[in-house]
Backbone as a ProteinNet text record, in pm:
[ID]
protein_1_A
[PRIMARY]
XXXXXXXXXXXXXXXXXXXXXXXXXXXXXXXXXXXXXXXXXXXXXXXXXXXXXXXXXXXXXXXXXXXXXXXXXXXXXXXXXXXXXXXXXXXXXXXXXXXXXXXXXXXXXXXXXXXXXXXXXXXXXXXXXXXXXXXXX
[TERTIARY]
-517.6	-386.2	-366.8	-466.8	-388.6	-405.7	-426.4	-367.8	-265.6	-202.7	-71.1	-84.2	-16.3	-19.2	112.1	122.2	277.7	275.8	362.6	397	441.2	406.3	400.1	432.7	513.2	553.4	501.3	413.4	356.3	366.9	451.6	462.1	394.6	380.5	311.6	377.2	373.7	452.3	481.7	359.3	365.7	455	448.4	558	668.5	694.1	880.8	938.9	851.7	892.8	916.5	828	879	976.1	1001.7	1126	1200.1	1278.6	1355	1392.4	1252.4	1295.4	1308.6	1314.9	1374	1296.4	1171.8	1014.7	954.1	1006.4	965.2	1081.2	1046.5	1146.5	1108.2	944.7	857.4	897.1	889.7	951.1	815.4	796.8	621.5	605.7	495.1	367.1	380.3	391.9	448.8	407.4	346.6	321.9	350.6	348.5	349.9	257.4	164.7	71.8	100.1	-42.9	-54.3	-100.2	-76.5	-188.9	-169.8	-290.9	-358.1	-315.9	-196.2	-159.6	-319.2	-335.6	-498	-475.9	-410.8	-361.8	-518.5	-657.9	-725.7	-841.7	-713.2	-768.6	-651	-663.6	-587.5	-470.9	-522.6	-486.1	-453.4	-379.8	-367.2	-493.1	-523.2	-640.7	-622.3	-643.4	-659.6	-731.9	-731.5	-860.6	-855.6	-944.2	-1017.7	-884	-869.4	-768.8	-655.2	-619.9	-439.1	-442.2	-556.1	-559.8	-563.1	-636.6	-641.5	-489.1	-410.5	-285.6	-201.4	-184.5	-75.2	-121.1	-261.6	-310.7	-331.4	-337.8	-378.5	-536.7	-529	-652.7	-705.2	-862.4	-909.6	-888.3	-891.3	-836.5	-929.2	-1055	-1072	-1211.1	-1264.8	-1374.3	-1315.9	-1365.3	-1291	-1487.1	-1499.5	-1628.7	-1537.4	-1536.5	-1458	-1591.2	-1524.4	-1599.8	-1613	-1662.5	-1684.5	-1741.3	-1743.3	-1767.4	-1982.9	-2008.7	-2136.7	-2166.7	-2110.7	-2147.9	-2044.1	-2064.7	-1990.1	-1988.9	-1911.1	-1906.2	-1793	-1892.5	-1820.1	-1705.4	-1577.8	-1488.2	-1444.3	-1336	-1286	-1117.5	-1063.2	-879.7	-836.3	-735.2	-673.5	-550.6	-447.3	-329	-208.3	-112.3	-24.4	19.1	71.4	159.5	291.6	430.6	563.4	540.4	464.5	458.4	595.2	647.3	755.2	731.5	796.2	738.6	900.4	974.2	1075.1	1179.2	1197.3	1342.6	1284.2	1153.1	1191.5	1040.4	1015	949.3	923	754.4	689.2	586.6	550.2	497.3	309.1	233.7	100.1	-18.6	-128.2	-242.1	-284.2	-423.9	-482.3	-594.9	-667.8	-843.1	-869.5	-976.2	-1023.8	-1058.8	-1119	-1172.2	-1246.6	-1299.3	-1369.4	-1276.4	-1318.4	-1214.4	-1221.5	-1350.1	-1372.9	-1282.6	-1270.8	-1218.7	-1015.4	-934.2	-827	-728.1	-625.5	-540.3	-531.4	-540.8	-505.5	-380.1	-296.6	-193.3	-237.6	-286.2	-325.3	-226.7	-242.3	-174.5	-78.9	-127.7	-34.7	65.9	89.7	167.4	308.3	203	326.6	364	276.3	375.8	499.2	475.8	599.2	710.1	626.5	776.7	837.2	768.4	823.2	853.4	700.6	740.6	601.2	603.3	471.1	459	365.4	316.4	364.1	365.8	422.8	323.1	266.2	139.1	139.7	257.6	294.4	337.5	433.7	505.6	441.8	301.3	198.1	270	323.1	425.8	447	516.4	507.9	683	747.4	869.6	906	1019.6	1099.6	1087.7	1014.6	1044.1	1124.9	1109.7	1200.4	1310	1226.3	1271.3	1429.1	1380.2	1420.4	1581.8	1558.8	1690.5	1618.8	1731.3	1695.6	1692.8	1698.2	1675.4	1493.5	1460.1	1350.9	1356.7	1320.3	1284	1163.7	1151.7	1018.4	1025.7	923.8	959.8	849.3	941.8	918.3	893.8	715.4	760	681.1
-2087.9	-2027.1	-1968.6	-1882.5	-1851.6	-1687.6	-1630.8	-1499.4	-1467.3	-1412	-1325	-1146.4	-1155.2	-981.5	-902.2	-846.7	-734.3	-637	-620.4	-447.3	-336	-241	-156.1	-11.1	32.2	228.3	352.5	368.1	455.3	616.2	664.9	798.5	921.6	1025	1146.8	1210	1138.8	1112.6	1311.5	1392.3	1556.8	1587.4	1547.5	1562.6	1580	1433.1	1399.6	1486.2	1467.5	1602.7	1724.6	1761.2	1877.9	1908.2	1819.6	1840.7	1803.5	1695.7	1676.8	1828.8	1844.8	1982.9	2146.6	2107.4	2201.4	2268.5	2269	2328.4	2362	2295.8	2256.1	2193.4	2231.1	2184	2088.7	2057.3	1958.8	1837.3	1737	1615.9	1534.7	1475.3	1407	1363.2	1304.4	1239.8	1107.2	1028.1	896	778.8	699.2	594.9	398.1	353.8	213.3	158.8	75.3	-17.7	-158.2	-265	-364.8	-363.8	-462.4	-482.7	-661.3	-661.6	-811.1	-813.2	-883.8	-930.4	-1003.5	-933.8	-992.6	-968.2	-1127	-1112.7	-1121.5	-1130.5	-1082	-885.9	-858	-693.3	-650.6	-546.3	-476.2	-371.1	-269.7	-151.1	-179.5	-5.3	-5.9	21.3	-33.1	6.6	58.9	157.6	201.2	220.4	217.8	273.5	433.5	512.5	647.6	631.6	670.1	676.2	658.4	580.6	629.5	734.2	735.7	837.7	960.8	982.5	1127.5	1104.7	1022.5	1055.1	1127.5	1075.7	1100.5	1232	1272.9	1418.9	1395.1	1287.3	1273.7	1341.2	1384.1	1429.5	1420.3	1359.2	1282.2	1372.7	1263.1	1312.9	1265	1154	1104.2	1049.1	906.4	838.5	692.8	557.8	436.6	377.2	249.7	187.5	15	-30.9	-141.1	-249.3	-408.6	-469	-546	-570.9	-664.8	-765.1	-837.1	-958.3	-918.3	-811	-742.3	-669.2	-702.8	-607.8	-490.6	-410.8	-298.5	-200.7	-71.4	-42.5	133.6	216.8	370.3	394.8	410.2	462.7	546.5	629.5	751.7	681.3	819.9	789.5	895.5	857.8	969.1	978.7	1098.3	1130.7	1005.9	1007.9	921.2	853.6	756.4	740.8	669.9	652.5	571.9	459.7	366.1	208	154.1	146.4	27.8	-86.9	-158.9	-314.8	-412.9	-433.7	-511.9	-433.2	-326.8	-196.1	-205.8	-274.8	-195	-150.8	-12.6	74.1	131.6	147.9	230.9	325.2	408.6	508.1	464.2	501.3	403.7	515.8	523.5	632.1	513.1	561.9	504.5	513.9	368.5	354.8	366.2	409.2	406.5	272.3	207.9	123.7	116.6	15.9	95.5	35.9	125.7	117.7	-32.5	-83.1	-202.3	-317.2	-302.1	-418.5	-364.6	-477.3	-468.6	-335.6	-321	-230.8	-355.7	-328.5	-437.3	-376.9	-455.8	-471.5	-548.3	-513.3	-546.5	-630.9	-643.3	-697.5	-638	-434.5	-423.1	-365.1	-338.3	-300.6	-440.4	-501.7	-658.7	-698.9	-673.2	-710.7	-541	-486.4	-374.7	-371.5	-432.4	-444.7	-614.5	-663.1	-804	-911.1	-889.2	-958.4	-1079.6	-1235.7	-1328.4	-1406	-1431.1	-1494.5	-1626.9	-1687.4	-1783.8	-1889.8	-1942.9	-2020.4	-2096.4	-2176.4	-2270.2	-2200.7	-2100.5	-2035.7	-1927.6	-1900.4	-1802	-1663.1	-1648.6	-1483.7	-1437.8	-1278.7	-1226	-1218.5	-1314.5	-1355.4	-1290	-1191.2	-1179.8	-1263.6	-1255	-1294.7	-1425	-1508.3	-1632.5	-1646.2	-1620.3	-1579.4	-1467.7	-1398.6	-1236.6	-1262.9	-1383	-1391.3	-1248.3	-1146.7	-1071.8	-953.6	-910.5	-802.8	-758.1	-647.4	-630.5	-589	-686.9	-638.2	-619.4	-584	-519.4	-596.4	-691.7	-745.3	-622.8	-691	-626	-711.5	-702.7	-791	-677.3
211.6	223.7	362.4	422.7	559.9	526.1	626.8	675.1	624.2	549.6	559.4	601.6	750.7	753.1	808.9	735.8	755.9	766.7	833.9	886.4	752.6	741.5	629.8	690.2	632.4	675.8	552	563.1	480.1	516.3	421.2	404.9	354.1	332.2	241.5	155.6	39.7	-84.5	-75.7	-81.9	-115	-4.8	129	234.4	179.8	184.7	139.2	25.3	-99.3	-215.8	-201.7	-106.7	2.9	64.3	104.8	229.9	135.3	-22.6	-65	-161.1	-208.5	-238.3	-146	-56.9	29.2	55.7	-0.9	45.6	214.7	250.9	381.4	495	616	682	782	761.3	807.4	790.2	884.1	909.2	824.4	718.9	655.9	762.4	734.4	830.5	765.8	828.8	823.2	901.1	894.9	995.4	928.9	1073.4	1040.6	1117.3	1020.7	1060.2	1017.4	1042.2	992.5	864.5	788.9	682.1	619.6	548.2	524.8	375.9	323	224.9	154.7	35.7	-2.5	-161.2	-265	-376.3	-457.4	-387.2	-452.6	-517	-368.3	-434.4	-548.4	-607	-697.5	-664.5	-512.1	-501.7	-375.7	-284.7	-161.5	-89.1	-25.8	84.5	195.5	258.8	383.2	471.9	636.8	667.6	691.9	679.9	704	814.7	958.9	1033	998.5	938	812.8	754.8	687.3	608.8	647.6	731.2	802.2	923.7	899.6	996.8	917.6	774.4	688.6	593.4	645.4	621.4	390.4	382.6	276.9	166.4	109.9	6	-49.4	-71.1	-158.9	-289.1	-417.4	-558.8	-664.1	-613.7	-764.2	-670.5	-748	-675	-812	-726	-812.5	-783.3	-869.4	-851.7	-806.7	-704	-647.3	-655.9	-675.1	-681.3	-555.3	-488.2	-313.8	-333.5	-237.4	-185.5	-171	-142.7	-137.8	-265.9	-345.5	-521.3	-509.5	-636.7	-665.2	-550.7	-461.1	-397.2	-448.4	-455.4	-439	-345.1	-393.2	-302.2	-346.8	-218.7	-246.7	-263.4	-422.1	-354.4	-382.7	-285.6	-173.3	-299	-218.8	-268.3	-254.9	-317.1	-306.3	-207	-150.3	-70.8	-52.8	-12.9	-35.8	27.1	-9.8	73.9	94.4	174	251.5	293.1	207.9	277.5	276.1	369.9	398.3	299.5	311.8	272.7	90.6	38.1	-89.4	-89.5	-168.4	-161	-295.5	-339.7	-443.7	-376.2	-497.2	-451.7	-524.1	-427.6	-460.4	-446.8	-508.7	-464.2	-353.4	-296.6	-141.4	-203.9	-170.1	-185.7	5.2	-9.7	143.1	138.5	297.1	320.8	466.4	499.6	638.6	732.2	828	950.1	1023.7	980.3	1062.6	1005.2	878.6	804.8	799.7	801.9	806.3	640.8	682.3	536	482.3	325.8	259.6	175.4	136.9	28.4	-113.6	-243.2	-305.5	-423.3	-513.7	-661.9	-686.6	-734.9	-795.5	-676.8	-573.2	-498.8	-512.2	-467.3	-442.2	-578.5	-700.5	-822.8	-829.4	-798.1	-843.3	-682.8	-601.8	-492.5	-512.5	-655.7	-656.7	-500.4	-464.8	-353.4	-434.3	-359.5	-382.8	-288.5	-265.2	-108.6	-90.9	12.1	40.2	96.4	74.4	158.1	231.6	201.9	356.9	484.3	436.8	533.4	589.4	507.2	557.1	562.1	457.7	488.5	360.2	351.3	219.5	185.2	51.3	34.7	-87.4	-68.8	-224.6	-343.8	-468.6	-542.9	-600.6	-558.3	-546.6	-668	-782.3	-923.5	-947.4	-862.5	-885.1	-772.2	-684.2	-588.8	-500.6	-438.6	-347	-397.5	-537	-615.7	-593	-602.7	-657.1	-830.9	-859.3	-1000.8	-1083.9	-1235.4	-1307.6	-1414.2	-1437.7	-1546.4	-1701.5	-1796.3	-1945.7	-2035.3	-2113.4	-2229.5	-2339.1
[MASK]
+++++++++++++++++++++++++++++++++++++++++++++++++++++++++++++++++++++++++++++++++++++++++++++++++++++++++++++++++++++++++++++++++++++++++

């Protein structure tokens, strides 16, 4: 299939709730990076350096499975993933700094986006037309 990698704007979900609730008059911590469309992880991945931009907090510990066996990670507090104007709100697995952000399964099944393999890129829902939608059964 190819590389697929896209630009992503990740926010501090506790930020924005803040400032929407009038908590704060702090602008969140917010950034845009790359990341590696990878429909075989599950979750958001980050590296350690996102994470400590968007001042995020570890919350839990996950047991991930690798390409090298099972593997201890930490996850962080929430964050508002943006990916081409539609947007969910996602917890953060770390990852190492060496290896690329990944965009996992369930991110791209709830922004109804699915990869494109010829075109090597990440495409709306073909199904869905230009809606994001949730399916229900």
């Amino acid at each position: 299939m190819g590389k697929v990698l896209i630009k992503i704007k990740l926010t501090n979900l506790f930020d924005l709730g803040s400032q929407h609730r009038k908590l704060s008059t702090a602008k969140p911590r917010s950034v845009e990076v790359e990341a590696l469309v990878d429909t075989g992880a599950t979750r958001l991945y980050l590296k350690p350096s996102v994470i400590r931009a968007l001042g995020l907090e570890k919350v839990d510990e996950v047991i991930s499975q690798t390409t090298n066996g099972p593997k201890k990670r930490s996850v962080y507090e929430p964050v508002r993933l943006e990916v081409q104007r539609r947007y969910g709100n996602f917890d953060v697995v770390d990852i190492g700094e060496n290896v690329p952000n990944l965009v996992g399964q369930i991110p791209l099944e709830y922004l109804d986006f699915v990869v494109d393999p010829q075109g090597r890129k990440l495409i709306p829902n073909p199904e869905h037309g230009d809606k994001q939608m949730s399916e229900e059964y």
